[in-house]
C-alpha positions as CSV (number, residue, x, y, z in Angstrom):
1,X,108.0,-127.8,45.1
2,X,104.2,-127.6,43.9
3,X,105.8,-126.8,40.0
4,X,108.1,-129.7,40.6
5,X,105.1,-132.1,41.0
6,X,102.4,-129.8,38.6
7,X,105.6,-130.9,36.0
8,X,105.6,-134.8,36.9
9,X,101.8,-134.6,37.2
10,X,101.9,-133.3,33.6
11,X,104.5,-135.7,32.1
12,X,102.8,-138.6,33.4
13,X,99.3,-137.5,32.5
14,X,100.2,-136.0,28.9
15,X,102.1,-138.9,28.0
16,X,99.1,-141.9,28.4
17,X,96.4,-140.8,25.8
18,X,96.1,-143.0,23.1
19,X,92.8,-145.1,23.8
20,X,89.2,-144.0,24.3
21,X,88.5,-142.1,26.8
22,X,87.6,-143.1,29.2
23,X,86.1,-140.3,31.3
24,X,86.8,-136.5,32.1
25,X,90.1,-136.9,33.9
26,X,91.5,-139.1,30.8
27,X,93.6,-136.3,28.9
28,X,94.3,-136.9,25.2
29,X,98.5,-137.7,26.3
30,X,96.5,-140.5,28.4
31,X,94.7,-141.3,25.8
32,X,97.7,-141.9,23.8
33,X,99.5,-143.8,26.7
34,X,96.7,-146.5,27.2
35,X,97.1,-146.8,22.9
36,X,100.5,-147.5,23.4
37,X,100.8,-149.9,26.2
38,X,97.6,-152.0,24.8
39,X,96.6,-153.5,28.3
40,X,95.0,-156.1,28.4
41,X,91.5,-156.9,29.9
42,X,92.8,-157.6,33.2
43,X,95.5,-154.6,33.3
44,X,92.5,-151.9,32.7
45,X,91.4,-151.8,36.3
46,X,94.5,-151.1,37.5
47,X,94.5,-148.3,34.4
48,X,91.7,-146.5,35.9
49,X,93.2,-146.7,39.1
50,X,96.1,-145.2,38.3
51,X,94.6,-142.5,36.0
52,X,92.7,-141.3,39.1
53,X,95.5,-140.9,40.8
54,X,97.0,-138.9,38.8
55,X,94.4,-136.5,38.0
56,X,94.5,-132.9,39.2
57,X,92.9,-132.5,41.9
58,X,90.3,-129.6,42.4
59,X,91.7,-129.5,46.3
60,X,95.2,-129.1,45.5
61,X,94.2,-126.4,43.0
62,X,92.1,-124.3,45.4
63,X,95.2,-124.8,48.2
64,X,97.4,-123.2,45.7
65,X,95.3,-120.4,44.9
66,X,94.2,-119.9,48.4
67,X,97.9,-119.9,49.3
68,X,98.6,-117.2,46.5
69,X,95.7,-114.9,47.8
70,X,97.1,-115.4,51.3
71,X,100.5,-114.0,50.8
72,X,100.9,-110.6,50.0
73,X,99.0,-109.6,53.6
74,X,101.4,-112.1,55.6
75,X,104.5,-110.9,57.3
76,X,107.4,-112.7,55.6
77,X,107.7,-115.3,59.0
78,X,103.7,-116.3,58.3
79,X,104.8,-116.5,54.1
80,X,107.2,-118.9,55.0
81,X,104.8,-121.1,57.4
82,X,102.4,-121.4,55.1
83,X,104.7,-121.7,52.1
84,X,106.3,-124.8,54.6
85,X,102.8,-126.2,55.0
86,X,101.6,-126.1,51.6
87,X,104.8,-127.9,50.4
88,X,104.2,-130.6,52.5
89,X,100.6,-131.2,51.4
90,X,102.2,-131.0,47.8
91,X,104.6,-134.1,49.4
92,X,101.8,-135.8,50.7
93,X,99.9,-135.5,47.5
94,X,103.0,-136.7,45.5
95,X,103.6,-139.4,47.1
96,X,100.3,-140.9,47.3
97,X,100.2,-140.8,43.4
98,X,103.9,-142.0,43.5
99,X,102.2,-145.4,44.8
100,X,99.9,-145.2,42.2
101,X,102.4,-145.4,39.6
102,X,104.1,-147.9,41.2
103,X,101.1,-149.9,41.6
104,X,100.2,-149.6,38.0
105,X,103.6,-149.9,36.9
106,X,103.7,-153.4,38.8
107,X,100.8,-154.7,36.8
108,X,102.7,-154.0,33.3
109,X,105.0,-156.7,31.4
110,X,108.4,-155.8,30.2
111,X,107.8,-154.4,27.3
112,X,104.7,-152.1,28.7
113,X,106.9,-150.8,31.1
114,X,109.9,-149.7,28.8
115,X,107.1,-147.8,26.7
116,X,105.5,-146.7,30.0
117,X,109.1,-145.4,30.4
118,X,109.4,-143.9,26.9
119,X,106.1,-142.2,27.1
120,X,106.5,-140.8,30.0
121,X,109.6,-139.2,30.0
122,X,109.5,-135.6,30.2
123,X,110.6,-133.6,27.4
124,X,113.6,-131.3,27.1
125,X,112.8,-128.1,28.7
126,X,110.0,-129.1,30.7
127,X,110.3,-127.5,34.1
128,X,110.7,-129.9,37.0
């Protein structure tokens, strides 16, 4: 589950880097994104927003490997328990940047949205 989000974390995130950036979580696929969608004055707050969202988290990423270290001294019913629960902070963590998208997505014309949809899109080969 946590490589199934990592992988739409990464398509979204790689896919918008076209503008400036515009601060450490902006990656240069964002970059290209906010080239491509050109957004208007009124559409960058909702930008940031979003980009937020979808950073990585340094939480999430200290779960995980807390999670890894845990493991190999758990019996396999206390693996699973704590596999369950990290899963479902991966869900809860997915979904609140699921709204984000939305949110931003909402705020982008017709044509934004179908390059939104274009840019985004993961490639071939890209786990999920």
């Amino acid at each position: 589950m946590r490589w199934a989000l990592l992988s739409l974390c990464l398509c979204l995130a790689p896919a918008a880097a076209a503008a400036q950036p515009l601060d450490t979580t902006v990656t240069p696929q964002l970059n290209r994104l906010h080239q491509a969608l050109k957004l208007s004055p009124a559409q960058e707050a909702a930008w940031t927003a979003y980009t937020r969202a979808i950073a990585p988290s340094a939480d999430v990423e200290s779960r995980h490997r807390a999670t890894d270290n845990m493991l190999p001294g758990l019996t396999t019913p206390r693996r699973i328990a704590l596999i369950a629960a990290t899963m479902q902070a991966d869900e809860a963590d997915f979904r609140k940047q699921g709204v984000a998208v939305t949110s931003f997505y909402a705020q982008l014309t017709p044509a934004q949205q179908k390059t939104f949809d274009a840019e985004t899109l993961p490639s071939r080969g890209t786990p999920r």
